[in-house]
C-alpha positions as CSV (number, residue, x, y, z in Angstrom):
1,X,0.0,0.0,0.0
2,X,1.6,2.9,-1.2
3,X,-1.1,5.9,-0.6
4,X,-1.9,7.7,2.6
5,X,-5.3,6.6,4.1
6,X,-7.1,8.6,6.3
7,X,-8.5,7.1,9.9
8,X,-11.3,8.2,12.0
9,X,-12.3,6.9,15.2
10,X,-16.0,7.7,16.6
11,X,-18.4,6.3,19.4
12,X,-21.5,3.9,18.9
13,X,-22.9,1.5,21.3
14,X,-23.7,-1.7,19.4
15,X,-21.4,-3.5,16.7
16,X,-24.3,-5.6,15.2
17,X,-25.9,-1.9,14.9
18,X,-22.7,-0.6,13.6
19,X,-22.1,-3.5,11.1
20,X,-26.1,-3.7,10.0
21,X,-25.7,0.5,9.2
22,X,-22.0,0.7,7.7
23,X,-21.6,-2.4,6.0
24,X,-25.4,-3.2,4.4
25,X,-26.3,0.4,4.5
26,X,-23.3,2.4,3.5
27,X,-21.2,-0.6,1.7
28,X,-18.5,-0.2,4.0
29,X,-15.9,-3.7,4.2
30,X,-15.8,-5.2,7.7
31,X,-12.2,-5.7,9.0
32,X,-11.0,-6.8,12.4
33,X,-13.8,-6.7,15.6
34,X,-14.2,-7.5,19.2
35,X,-16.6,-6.7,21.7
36,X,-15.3,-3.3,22.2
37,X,-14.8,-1.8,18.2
38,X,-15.2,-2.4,14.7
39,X,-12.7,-1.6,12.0
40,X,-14.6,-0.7,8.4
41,X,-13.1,0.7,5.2
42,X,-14.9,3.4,3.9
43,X,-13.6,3.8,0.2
44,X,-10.2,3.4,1.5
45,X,-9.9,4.9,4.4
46,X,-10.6,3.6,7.6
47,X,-13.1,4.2,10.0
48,X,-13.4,2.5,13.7
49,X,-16.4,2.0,15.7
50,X,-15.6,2.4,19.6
51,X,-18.2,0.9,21.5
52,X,-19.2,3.6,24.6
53,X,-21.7,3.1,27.2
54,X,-21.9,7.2,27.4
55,X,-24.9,8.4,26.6
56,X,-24.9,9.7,22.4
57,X,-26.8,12.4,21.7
58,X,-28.0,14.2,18.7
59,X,-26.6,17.5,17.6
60,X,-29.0,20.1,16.6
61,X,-27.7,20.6,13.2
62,X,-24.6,19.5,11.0
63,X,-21.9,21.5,12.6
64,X,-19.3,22.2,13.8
65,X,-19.1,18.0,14.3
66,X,-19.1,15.7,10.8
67,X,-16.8,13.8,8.8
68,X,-17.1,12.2,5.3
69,X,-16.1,11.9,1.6
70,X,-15.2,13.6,-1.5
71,X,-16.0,12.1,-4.5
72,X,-13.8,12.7,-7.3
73,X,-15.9,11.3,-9.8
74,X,-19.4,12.6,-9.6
75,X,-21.2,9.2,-10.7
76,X,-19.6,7.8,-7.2
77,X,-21.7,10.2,-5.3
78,X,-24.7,9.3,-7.6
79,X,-24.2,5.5,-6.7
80,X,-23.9,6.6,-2.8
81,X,-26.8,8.7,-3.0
82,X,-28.9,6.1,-4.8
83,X,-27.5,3.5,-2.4
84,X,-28.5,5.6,0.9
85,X,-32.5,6.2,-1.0
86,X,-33.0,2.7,-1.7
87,X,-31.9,1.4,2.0
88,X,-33.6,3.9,3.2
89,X,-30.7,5.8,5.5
90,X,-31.5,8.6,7.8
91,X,-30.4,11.6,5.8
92,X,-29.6,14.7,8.5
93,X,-29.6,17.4,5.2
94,X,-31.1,15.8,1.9
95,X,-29.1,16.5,-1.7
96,X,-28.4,20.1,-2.4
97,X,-26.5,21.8,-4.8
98,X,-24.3,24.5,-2.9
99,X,-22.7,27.5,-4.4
100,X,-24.0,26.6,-7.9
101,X,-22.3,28.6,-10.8
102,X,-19.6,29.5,-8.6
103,X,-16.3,28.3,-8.5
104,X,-17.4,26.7,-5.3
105,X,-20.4,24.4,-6.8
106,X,-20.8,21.4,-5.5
107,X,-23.6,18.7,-4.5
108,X,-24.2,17.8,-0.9
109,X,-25.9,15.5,1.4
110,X,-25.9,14.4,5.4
111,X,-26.5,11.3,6.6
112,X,-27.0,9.9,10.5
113,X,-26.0,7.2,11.5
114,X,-28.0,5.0,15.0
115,X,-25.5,6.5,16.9
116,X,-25.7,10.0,16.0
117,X,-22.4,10.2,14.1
118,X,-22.9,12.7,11.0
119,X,-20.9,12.1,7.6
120,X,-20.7,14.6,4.5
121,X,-20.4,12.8,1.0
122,X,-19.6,15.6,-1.6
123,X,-19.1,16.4,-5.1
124,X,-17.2,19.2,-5.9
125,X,-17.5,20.7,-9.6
126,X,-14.5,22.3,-9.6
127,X,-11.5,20.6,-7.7
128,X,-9.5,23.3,-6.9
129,X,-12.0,24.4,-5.0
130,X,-11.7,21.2,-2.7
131,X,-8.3,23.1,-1.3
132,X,-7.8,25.9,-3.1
133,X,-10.4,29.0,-4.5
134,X,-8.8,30.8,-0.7
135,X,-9.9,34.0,-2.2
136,X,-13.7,32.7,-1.5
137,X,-14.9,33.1,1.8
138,X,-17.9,30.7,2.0
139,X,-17.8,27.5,3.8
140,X,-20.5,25.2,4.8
141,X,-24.1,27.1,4.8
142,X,-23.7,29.5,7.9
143,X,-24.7,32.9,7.6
């Protein structure tokens, strides 16, 4: 393996929950598990389930707490997209188009998962915009 992958460690409080969700819901593929985590790849990158017995709560909207994917290729976040509609996934924010005919554009959604983890999956139009475009201001859908 010769490419950086990304890692991201988060709270639930049931791995058959966590598995049922990320693996038949989001298409994630189950690595190692014990009673006390899950390891799932996530297009690459790898994302661990920590099983907590602290309460989880909801946050009242998507920030300042998320994580997710870009898509480079925008029939990837179709497929997701799709994927999430027909196994009928909590969405926190359903598809949008932000920033359209800017050099920001790019399509959006949110989804929840049991545990009240939030994850992004975006499309950008432009992808200098994904790092670059600093002399934009706008991030996210804050006023």
């Amino acid at each position: 393996m010769n490419q950086t992958v990304f890692h991201i460690a988060f709270p639930i409080t049931d791995i058959a929950q966590a598995k049922a969700y990320y693996v038949d819901g989001l298409g994630c593929i189950p690595g190692r598990e014990n009673r006390h985590a899950l390891i799932l790849n996530l297009y690459g990158h790898q994302l661990v389930a920590h099983v907590t017995k602290e309460p989880l709560t909801p946050q009242r909207g998507i920030y300042p707490r998320h994580f997710g994917i870009i898509f480079t290729l925008e029939h990837d976040w179709d497929d997701l997209l799709a994927r999430a509609q027909q196994r009928h996934l909590v969405f926190k924010e359903e598809p949008k188009h932000r920033f359209v005919d800017s050099p920001l554009e790019h399509s959006t959604f949110f989804l929840e998962d049991p545990f009240y983890n939030l994850m992004e999956f975006k499309y950008y139009r432009y992808p200098e915009a994904i790092f670059g475009s600093a002399e934009y201001t706008q991030i996210g859908d804050r006023l």
